[in-house]
Each structure stands twice: as C-alpha cells, then as structure tokens.
CHARMM-style PDB file with segment names, atoms N, HN, CA, C and O in Angstrom:
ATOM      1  N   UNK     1      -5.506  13.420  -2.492  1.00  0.00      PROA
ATOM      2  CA  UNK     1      -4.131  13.024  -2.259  1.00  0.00      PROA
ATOM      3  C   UNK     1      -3.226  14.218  -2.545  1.00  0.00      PROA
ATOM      4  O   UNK     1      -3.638  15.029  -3.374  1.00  0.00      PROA
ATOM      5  N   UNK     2      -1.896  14.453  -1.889  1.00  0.00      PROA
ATOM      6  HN  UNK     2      -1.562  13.794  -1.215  1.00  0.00      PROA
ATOM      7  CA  UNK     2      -1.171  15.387  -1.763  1.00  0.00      PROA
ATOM      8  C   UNK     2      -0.531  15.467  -3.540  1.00  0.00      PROA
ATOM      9  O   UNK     2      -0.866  14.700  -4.443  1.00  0.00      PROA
ATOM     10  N   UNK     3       0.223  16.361  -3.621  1.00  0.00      PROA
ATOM     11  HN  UNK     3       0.494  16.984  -2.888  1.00  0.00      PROA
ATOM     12  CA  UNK     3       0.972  16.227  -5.167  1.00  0.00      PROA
ATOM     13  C   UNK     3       1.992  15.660  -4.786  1.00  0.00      PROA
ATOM     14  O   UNK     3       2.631  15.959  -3.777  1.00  0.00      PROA
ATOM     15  N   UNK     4       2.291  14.598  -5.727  1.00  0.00      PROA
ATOM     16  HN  UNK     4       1.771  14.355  -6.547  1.00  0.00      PROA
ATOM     17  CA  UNK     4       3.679  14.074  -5.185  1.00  0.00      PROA
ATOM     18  C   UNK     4       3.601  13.005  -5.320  1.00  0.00      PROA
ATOM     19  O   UNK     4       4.469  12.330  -5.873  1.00  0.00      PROA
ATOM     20  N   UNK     5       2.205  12.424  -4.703  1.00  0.00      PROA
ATOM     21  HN  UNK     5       1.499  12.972  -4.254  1.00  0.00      PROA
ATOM     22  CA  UNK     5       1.890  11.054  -3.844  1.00  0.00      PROA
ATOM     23  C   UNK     5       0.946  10.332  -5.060  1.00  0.00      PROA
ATOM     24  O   UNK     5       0.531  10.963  -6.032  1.00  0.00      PROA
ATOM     25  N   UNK     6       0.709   9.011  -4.842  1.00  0.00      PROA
ATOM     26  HN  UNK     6       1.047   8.498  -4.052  1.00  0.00      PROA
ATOM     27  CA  UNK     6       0.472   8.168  -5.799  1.00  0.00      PROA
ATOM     28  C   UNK     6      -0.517   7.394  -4.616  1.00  0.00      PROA
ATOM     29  O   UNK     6      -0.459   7.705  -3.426  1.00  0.00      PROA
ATOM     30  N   UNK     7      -1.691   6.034  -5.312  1.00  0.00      PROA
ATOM     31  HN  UNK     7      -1.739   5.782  -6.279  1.00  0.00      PROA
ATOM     32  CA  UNK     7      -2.229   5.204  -4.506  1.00  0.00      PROA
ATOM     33  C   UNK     7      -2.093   3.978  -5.098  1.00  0.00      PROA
ATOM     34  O   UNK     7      -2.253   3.781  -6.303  1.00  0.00      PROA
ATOM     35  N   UNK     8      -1.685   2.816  -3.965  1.00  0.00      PROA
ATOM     36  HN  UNK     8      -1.554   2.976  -2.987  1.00  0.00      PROA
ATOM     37  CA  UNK     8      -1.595   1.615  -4.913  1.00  0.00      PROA
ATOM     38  C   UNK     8      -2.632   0.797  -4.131  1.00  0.00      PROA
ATOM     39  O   UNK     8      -2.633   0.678  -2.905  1.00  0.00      PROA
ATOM     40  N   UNK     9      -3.270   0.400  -4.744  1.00  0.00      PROA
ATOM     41  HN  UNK     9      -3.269   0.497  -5.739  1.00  0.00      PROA
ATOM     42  CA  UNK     9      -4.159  -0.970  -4.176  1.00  0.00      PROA
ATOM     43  C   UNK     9      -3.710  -1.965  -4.026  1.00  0.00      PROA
ATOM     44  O   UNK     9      -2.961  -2.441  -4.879  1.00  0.00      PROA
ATOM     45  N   UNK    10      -4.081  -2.753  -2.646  1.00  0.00      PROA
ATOM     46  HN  UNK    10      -4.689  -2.367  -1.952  1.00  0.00      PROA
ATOM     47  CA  UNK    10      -3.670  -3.604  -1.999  1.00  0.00      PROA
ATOM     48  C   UNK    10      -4.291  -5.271  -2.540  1.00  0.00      PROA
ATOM     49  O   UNK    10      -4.000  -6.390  -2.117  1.00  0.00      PROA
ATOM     50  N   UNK    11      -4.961  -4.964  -3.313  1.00  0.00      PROA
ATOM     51  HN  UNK    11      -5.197  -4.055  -3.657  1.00  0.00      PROA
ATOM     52  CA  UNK    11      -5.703  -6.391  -3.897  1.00  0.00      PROA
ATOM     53  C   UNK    11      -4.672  -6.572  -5.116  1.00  0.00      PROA
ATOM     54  O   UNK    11      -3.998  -7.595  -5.235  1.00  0.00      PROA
ATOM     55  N   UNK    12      -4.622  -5.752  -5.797  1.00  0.00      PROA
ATOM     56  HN  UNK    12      -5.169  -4.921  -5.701  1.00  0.00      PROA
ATOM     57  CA  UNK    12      -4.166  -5.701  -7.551  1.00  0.00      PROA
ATOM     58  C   UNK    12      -2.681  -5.277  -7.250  1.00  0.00      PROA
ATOM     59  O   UNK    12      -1.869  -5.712  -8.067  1.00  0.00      PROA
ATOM     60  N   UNK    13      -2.340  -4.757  -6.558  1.00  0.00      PROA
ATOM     61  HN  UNK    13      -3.000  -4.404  -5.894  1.00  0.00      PROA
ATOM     62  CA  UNK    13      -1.102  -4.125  -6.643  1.00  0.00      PROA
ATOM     63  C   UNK    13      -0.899  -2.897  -7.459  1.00  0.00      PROA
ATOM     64  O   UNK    13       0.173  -2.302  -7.350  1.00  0.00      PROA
ATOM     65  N   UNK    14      -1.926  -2.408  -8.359  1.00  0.00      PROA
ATOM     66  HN  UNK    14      -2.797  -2.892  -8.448  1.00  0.00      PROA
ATOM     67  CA  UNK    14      -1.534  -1.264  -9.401  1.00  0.00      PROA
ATOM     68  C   UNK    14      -1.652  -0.109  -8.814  1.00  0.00      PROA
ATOM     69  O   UNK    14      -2.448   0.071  -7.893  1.00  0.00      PROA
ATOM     70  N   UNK    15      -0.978   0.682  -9.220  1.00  0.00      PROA
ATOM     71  HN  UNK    15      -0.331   0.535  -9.969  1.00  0.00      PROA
ATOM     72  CA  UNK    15      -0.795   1.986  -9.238  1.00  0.00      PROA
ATOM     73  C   UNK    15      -2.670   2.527  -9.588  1.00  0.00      PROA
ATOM     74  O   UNK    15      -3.196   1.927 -10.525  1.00  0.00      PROA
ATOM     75  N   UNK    16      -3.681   3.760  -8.730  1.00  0.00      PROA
ATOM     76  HN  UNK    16      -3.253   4.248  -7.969  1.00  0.00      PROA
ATOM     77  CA  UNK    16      -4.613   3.860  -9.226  1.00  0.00      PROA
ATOM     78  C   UNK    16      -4.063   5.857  -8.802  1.00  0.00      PROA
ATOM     79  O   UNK    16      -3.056   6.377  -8.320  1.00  0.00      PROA
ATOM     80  N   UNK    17      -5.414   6.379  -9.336  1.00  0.00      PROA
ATOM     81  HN  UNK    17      -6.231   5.957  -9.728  1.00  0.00      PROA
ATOM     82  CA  UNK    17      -5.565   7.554  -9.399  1.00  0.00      PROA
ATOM     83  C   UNK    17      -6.336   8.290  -8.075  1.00  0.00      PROA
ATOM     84  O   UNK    17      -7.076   7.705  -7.284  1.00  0.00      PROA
ATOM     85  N   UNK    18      -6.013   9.543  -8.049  1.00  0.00      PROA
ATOM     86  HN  UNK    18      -5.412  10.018  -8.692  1.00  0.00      PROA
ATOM     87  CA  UNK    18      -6.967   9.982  -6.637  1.00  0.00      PROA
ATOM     88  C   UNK    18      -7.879   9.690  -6.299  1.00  0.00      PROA
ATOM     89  O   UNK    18      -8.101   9.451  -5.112  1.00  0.00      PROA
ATOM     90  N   UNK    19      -9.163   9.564  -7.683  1.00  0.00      PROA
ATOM     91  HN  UNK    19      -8.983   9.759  -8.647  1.00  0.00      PROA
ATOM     92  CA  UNK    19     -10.650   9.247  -7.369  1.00  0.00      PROA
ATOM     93  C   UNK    19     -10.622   8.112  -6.929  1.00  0.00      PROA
ATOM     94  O   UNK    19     -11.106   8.020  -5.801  1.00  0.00      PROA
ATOM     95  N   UNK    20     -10.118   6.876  -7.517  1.00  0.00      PROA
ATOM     96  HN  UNK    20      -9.725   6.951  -8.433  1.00  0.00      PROA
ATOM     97  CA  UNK    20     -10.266   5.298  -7.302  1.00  0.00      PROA
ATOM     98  C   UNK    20      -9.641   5.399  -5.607  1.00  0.00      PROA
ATOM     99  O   UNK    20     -10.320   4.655  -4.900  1.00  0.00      PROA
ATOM    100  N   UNK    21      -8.615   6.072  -4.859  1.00  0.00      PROA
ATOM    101  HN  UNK    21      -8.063   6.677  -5.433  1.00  0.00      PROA
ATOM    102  CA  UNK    21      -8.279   5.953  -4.036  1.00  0.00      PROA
ATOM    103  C   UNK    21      -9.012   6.647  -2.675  1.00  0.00      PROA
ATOM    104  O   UNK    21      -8.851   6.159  -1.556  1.00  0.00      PROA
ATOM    105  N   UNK    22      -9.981   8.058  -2.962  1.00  0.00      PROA
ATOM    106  HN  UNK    22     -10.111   8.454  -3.871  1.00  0.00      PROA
ATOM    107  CA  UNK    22     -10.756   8.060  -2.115  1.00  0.00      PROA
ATOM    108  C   UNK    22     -11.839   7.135  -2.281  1.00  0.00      PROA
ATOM    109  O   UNK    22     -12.696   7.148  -1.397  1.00  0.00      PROA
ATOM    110  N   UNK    23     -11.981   6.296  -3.282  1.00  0.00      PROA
ATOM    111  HN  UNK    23     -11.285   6.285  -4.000  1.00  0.00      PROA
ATOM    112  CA  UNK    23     -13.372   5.600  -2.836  1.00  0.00      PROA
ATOM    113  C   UNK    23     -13.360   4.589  -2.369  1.00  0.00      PROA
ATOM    114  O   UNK    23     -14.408   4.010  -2.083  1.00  0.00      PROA
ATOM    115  N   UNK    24     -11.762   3.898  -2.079  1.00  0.00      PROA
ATOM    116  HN  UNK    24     -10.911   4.368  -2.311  1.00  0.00      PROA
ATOM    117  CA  UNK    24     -11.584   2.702  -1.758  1.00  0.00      PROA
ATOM    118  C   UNK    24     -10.419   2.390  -0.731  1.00  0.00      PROA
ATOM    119  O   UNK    24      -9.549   1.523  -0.811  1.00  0.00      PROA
ATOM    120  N   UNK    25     -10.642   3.340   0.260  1.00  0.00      PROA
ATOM    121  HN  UNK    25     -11.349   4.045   0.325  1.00  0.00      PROA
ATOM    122  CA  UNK    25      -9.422   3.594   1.384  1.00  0.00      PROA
ATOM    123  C   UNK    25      -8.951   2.618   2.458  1.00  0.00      PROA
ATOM    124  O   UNK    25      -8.073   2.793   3.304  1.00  0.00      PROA
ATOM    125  N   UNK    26      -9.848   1.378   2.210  1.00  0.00      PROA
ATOM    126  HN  UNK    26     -10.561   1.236   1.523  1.00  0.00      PROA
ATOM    127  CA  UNK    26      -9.327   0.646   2.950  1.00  0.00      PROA
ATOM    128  C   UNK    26      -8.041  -0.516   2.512  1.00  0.00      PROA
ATOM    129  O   UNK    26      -7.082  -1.087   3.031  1.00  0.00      PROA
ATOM    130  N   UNK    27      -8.656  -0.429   1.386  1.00  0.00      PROA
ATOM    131  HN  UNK    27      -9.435   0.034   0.964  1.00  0.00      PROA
ATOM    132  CA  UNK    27      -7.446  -1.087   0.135  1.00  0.00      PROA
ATOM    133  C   UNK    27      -6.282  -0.509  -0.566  1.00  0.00      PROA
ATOM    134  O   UNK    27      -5.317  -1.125  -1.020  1.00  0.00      PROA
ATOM    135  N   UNK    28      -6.472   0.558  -0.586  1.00  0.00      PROA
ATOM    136  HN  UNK    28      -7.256   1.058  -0.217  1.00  0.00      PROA
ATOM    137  CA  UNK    28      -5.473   1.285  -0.587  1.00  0.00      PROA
ATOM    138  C   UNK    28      -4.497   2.194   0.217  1.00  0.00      PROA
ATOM    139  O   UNK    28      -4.664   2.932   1.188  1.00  0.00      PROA
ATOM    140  N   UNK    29      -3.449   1.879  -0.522  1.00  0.00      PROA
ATOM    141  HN  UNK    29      -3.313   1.280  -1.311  1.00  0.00      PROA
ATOM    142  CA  UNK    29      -2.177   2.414   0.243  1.00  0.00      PROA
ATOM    143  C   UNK    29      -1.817   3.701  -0.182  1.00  0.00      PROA
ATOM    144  O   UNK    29      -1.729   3.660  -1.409  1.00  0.00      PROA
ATOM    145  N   UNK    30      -1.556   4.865   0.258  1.00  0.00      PROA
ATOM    146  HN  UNK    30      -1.628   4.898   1.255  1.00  0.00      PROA
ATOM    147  CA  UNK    30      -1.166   6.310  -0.645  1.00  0.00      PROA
ATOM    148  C   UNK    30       0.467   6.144  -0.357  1.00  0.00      PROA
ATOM    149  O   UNK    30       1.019   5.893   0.714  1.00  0.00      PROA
ATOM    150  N   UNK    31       0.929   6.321  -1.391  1.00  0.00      PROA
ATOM    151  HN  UNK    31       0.480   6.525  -2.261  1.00  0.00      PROA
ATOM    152  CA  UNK    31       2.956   6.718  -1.092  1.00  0.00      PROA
ATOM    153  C   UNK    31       3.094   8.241  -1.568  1.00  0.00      PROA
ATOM    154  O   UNK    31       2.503   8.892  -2.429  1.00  0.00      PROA
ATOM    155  N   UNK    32       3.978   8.503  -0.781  1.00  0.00      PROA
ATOM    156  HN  UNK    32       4.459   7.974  -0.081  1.00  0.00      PROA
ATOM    157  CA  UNK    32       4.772   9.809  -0.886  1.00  0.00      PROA
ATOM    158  C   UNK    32       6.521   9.318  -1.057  1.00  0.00      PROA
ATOM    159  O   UNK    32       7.289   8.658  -0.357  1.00  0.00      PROA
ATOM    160  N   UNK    33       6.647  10.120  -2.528  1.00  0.00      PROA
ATOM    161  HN  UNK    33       6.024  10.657  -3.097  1.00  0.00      PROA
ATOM    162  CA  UNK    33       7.767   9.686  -2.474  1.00  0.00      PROA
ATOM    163  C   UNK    33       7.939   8.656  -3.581  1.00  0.00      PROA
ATOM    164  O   UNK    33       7.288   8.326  -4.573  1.00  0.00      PROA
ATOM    165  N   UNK    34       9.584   8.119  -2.757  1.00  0.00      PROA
ATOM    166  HN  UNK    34      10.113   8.388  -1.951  1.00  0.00      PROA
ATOM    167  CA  UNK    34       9.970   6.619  -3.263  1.00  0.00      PROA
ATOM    168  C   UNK    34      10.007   5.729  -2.059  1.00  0.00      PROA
ATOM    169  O   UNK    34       9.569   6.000  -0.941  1.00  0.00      PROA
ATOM    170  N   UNK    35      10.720   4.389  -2.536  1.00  0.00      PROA
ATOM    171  HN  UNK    35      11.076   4.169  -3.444  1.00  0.00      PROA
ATOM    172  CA  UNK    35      10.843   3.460  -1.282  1.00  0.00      PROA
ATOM    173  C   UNK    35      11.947   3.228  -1.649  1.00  0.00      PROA
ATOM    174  O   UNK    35      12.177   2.684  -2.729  1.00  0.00      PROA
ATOM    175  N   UNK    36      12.933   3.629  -0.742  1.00  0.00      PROA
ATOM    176  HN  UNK    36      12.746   4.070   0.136  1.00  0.00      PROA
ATOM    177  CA  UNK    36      14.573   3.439  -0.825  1.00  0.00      PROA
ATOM    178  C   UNK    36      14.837   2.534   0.026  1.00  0.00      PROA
ATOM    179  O   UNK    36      16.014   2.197  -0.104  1.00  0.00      PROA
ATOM    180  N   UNK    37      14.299   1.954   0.865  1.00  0.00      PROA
ATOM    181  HN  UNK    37      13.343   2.227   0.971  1.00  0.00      PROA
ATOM    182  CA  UNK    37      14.659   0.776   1.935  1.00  0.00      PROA
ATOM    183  C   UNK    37      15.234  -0.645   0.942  1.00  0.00      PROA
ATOM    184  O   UNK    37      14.783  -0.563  -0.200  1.00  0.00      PROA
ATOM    185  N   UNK    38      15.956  -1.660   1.122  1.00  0.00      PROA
ATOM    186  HN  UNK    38      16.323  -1.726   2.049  1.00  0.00      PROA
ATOM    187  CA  UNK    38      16.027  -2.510   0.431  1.00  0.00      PROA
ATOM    188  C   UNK    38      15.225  -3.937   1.455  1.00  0.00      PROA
ATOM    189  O   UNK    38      15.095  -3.968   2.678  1.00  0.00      PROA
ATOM    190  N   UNK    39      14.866  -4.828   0.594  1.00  0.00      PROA
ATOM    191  HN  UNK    39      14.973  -4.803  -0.400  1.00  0.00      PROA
ATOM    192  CA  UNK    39      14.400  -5.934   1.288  1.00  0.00      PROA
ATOM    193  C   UNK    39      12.893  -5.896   0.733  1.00  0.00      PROA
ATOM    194  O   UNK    39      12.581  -5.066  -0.121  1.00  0.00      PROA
ATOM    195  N   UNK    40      12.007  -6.780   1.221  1.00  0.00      PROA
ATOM    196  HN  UNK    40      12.260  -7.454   1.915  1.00  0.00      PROA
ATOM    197  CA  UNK    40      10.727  -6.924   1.299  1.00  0.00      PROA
ATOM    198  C   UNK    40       9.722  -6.499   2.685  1.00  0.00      PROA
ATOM    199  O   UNK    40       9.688  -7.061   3.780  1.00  0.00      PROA
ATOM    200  N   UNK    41       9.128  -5.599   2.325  1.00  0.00      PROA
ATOM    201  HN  UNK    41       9.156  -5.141   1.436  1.00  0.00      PROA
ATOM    202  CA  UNK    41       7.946  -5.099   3.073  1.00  0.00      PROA
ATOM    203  C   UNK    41       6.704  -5.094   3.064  1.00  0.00      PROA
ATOM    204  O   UNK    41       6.119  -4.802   2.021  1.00  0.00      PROA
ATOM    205  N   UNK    42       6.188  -5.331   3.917  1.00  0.00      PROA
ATOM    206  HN  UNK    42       6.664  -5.569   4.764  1.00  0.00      PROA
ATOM    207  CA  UNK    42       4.424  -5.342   4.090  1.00  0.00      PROA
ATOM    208  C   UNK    42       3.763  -4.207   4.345  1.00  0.00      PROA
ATOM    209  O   UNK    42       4.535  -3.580   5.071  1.00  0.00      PROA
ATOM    210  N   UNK    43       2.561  -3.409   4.146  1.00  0.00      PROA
ATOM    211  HN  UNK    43       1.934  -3.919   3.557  1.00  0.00      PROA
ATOM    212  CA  UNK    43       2.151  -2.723   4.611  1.00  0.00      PROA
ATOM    213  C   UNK    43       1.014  -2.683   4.411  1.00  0.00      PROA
ATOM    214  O   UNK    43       0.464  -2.950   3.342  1.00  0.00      PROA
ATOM    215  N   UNK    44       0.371  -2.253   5.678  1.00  0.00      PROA
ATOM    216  HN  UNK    44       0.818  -2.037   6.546  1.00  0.00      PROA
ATOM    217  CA  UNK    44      -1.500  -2.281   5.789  1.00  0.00      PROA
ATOM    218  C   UNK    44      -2.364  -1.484   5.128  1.00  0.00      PROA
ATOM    219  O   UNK    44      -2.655  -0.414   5.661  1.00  0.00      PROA
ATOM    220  N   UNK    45      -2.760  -1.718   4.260  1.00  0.00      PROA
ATOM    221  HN  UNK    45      -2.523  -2.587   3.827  1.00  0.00      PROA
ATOM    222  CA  UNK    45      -3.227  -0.629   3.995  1.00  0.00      PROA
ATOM    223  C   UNK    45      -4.746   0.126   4.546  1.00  0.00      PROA
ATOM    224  O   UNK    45      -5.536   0.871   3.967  1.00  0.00      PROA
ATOM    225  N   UNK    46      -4.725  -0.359   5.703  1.00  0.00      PROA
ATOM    226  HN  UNK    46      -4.083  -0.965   6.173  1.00  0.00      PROA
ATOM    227  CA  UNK    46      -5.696   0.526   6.844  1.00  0.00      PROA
ATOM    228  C   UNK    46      -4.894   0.975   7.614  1.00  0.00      PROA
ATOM    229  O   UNK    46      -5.079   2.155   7.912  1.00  0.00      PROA
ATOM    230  N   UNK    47      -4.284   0.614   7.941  1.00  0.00      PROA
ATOM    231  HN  UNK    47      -4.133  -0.345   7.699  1.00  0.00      PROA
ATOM    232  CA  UNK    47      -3.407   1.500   8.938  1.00  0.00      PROA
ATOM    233  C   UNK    47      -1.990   2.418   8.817  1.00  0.00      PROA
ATOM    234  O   UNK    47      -1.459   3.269   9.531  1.00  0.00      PROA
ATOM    235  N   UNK    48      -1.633   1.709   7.376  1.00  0.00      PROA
ATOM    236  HN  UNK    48      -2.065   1.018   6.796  1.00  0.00      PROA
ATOM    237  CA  UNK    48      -0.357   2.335   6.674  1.00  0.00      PROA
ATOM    238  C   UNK    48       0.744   2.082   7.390  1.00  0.00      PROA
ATOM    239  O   UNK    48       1.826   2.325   6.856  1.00  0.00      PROA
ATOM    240  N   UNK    49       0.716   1.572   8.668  1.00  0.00      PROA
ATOM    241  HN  UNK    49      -0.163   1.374   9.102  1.00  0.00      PROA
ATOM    242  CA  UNK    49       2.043   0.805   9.129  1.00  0.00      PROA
ATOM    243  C   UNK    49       2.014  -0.495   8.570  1.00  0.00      PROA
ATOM    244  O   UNK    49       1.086  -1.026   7.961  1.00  0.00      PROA
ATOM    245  N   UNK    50       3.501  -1.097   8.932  1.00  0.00      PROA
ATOM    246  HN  UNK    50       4.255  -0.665   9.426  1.00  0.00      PROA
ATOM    247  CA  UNK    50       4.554  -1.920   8.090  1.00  0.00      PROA
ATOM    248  C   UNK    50       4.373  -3.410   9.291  1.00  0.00      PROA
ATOM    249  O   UNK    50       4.483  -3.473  10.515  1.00  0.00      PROA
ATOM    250  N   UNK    51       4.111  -4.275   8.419  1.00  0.00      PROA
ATOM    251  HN  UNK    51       4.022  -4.223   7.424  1.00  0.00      PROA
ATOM    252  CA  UNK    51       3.713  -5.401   9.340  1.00  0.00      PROA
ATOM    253  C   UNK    51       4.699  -6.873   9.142  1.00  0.00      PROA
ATOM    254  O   UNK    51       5.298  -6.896   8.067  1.00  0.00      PROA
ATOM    255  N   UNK    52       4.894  -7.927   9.935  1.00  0.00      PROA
ATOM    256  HN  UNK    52       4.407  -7.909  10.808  1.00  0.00      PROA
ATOM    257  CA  UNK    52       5.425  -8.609   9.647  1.00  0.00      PROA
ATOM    258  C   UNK    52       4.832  -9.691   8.229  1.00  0.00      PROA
ATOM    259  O   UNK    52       3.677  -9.576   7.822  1.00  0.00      PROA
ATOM    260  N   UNK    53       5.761 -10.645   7.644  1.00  0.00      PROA
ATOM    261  HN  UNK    53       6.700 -10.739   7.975  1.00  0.00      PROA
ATOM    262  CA  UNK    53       5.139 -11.674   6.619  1.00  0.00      PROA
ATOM    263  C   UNK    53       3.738 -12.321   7.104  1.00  0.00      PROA
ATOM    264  O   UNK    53       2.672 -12.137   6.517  1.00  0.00      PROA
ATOM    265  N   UNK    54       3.892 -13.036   8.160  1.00  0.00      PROA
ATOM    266  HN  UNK    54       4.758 -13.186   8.637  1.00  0.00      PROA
ATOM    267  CA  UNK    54       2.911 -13.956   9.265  1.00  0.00      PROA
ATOM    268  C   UNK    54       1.229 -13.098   9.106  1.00  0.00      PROA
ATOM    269  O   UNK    54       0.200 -13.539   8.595  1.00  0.00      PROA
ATOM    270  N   UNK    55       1.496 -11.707   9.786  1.00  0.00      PROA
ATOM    271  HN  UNK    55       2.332 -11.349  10.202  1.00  0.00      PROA
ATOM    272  CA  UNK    55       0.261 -11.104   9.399  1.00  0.00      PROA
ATOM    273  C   UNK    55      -0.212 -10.337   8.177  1.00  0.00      PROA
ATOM    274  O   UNK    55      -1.350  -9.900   8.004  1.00  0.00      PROA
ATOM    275  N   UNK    56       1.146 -10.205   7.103  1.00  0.00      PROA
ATOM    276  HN  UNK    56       2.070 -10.560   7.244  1.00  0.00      PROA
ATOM    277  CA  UNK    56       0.657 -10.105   5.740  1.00  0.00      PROA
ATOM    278  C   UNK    56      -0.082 -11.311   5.039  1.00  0.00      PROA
ATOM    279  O   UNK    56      -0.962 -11.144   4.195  1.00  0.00      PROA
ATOM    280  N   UNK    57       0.360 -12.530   5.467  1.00  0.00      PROA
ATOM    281  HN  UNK    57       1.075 -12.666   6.152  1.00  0.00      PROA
ATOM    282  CA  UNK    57      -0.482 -13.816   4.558  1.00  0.00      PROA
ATOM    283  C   UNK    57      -1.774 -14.146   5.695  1.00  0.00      PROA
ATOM    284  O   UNK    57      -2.325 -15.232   5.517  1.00  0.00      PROA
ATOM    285  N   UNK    58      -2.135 -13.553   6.493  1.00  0.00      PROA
ATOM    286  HN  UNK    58      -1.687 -12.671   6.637  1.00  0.00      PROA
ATOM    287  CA  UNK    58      -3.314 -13.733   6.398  1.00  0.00      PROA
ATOM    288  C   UNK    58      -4.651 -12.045   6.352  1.00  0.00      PROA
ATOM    289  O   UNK    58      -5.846 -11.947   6.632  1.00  0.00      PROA
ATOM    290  N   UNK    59      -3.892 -11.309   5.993  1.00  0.00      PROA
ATOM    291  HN  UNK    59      -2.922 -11.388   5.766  1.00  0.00      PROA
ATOM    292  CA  UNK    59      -4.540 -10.172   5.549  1.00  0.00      PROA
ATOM    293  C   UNK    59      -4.416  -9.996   4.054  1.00  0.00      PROA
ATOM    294  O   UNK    59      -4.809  -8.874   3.733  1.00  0.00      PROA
ATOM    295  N   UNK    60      -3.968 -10.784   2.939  1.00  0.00      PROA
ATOM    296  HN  UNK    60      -3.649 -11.696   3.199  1.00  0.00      PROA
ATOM    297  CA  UNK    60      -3.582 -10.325   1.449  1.00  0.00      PROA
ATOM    298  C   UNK    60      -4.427  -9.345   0.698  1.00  0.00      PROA
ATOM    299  O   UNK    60      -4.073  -8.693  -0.285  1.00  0.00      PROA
ATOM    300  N   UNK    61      -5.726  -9.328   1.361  1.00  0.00      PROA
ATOM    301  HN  UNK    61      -6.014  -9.857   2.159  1.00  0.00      PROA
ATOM    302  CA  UNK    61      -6.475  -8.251   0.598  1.00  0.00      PROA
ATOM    303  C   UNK    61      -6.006  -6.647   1.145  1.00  0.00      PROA
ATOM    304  O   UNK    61      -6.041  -5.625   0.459  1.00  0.00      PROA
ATOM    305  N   UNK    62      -5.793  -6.703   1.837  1.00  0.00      PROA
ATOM    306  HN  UNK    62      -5.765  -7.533   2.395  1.00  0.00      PROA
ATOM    307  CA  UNK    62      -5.292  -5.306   3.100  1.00  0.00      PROA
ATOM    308  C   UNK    62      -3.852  -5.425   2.936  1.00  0.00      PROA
ATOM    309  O   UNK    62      -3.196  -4.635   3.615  1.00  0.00      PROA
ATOM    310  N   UNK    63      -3.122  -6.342   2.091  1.00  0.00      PROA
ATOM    311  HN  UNK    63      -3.655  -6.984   1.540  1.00  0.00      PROA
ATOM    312  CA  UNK    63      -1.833  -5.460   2.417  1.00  0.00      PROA
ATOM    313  C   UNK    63      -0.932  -5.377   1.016  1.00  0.00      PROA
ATOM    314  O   UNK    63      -1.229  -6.072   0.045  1.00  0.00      PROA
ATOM    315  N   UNK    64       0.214  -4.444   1.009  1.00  0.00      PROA
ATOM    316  HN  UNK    64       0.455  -3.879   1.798  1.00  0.00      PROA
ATOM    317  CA  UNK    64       0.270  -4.055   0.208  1.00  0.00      PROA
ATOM    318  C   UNK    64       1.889  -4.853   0.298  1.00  0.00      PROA
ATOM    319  O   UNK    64       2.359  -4.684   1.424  1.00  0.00      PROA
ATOM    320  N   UNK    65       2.973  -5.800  -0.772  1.00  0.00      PROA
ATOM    321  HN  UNK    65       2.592  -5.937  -1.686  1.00  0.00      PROA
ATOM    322  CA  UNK    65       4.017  -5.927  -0.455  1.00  0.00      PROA
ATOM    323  C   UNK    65       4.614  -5.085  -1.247  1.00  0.00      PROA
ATOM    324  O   UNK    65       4.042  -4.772  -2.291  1.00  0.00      PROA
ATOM    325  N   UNK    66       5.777  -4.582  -0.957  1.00  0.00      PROA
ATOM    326  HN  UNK    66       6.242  -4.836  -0.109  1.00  0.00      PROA
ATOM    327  CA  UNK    66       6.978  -3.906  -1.449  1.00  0.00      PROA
ATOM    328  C   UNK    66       8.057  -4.040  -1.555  1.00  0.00      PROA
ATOM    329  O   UNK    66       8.779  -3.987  -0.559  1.00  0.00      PROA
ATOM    330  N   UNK    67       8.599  -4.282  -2.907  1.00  0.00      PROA
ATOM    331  HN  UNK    67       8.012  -4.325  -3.715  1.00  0.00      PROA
ATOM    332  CA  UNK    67       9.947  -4.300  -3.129  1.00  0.00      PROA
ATOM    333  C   UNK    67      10.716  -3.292  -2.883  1.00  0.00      PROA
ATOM    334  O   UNK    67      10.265  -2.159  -3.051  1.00  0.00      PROA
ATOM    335  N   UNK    68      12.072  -3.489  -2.423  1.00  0.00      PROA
ATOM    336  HN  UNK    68      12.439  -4.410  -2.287  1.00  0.00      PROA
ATOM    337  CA  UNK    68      12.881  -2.311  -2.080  1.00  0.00      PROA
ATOM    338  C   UNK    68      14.444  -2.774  -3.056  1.00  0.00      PROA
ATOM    339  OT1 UNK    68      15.422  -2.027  -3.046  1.00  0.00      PROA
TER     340      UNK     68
END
C-alpha cells in the first residue's frame, strides 16, 4: 500500500495494516486520504467503486459503508 493510505475491511469495518490487506483483497478496501463527502456511502471492496444501498445489503461482506 502507498504511504498515506490505510486498509479497512469490509466484514469488520476496522482499520487493518498492509500485510492483513494484501492477503485479503477482496475484503478490503485501501483509502487514500480522507473522506470529505458528507452523507452515507457504499463501496465495493472488489472493485473500489461506490454502489447504491440496494446492492450494498445484499453484498455486506464486500462492502464497505462510509460515513461522511
């Protein structure tokens, strides 16, 4: 993972470390940054795009929500 950037898992929601995040890339999400958007967001964490509610509740292991 880049410096900067953090990985959160999409099952647990926690914050994990580089190693835990290459070994488990489908569950995890990498951020760069912050999240300055306000509202609630979904995101895949296979694909790292931003998905609606509808296909976040039936992916919950794959996605990651975000507070803004």
């Amino acid at each position: 993972m880049a410096k900067g950037s953090s990985g959160r898992s999409a099952i647990t929601g926690r914050y994990v470390n580089g190693a835990a995040a290459a070994r488990h890339p489908r569950t995890t999400v990498t951020e760069h940054g912050s999240n300055h958007s306000s509202g609630t967001h979904h995101r895949s964490a296979i694909t790292g795009r931003y998905m609606n509610g509808a296909a976040a509740a039936r992916h919950p292991r794959t996605t990651v929500t975000e507070q803004g």
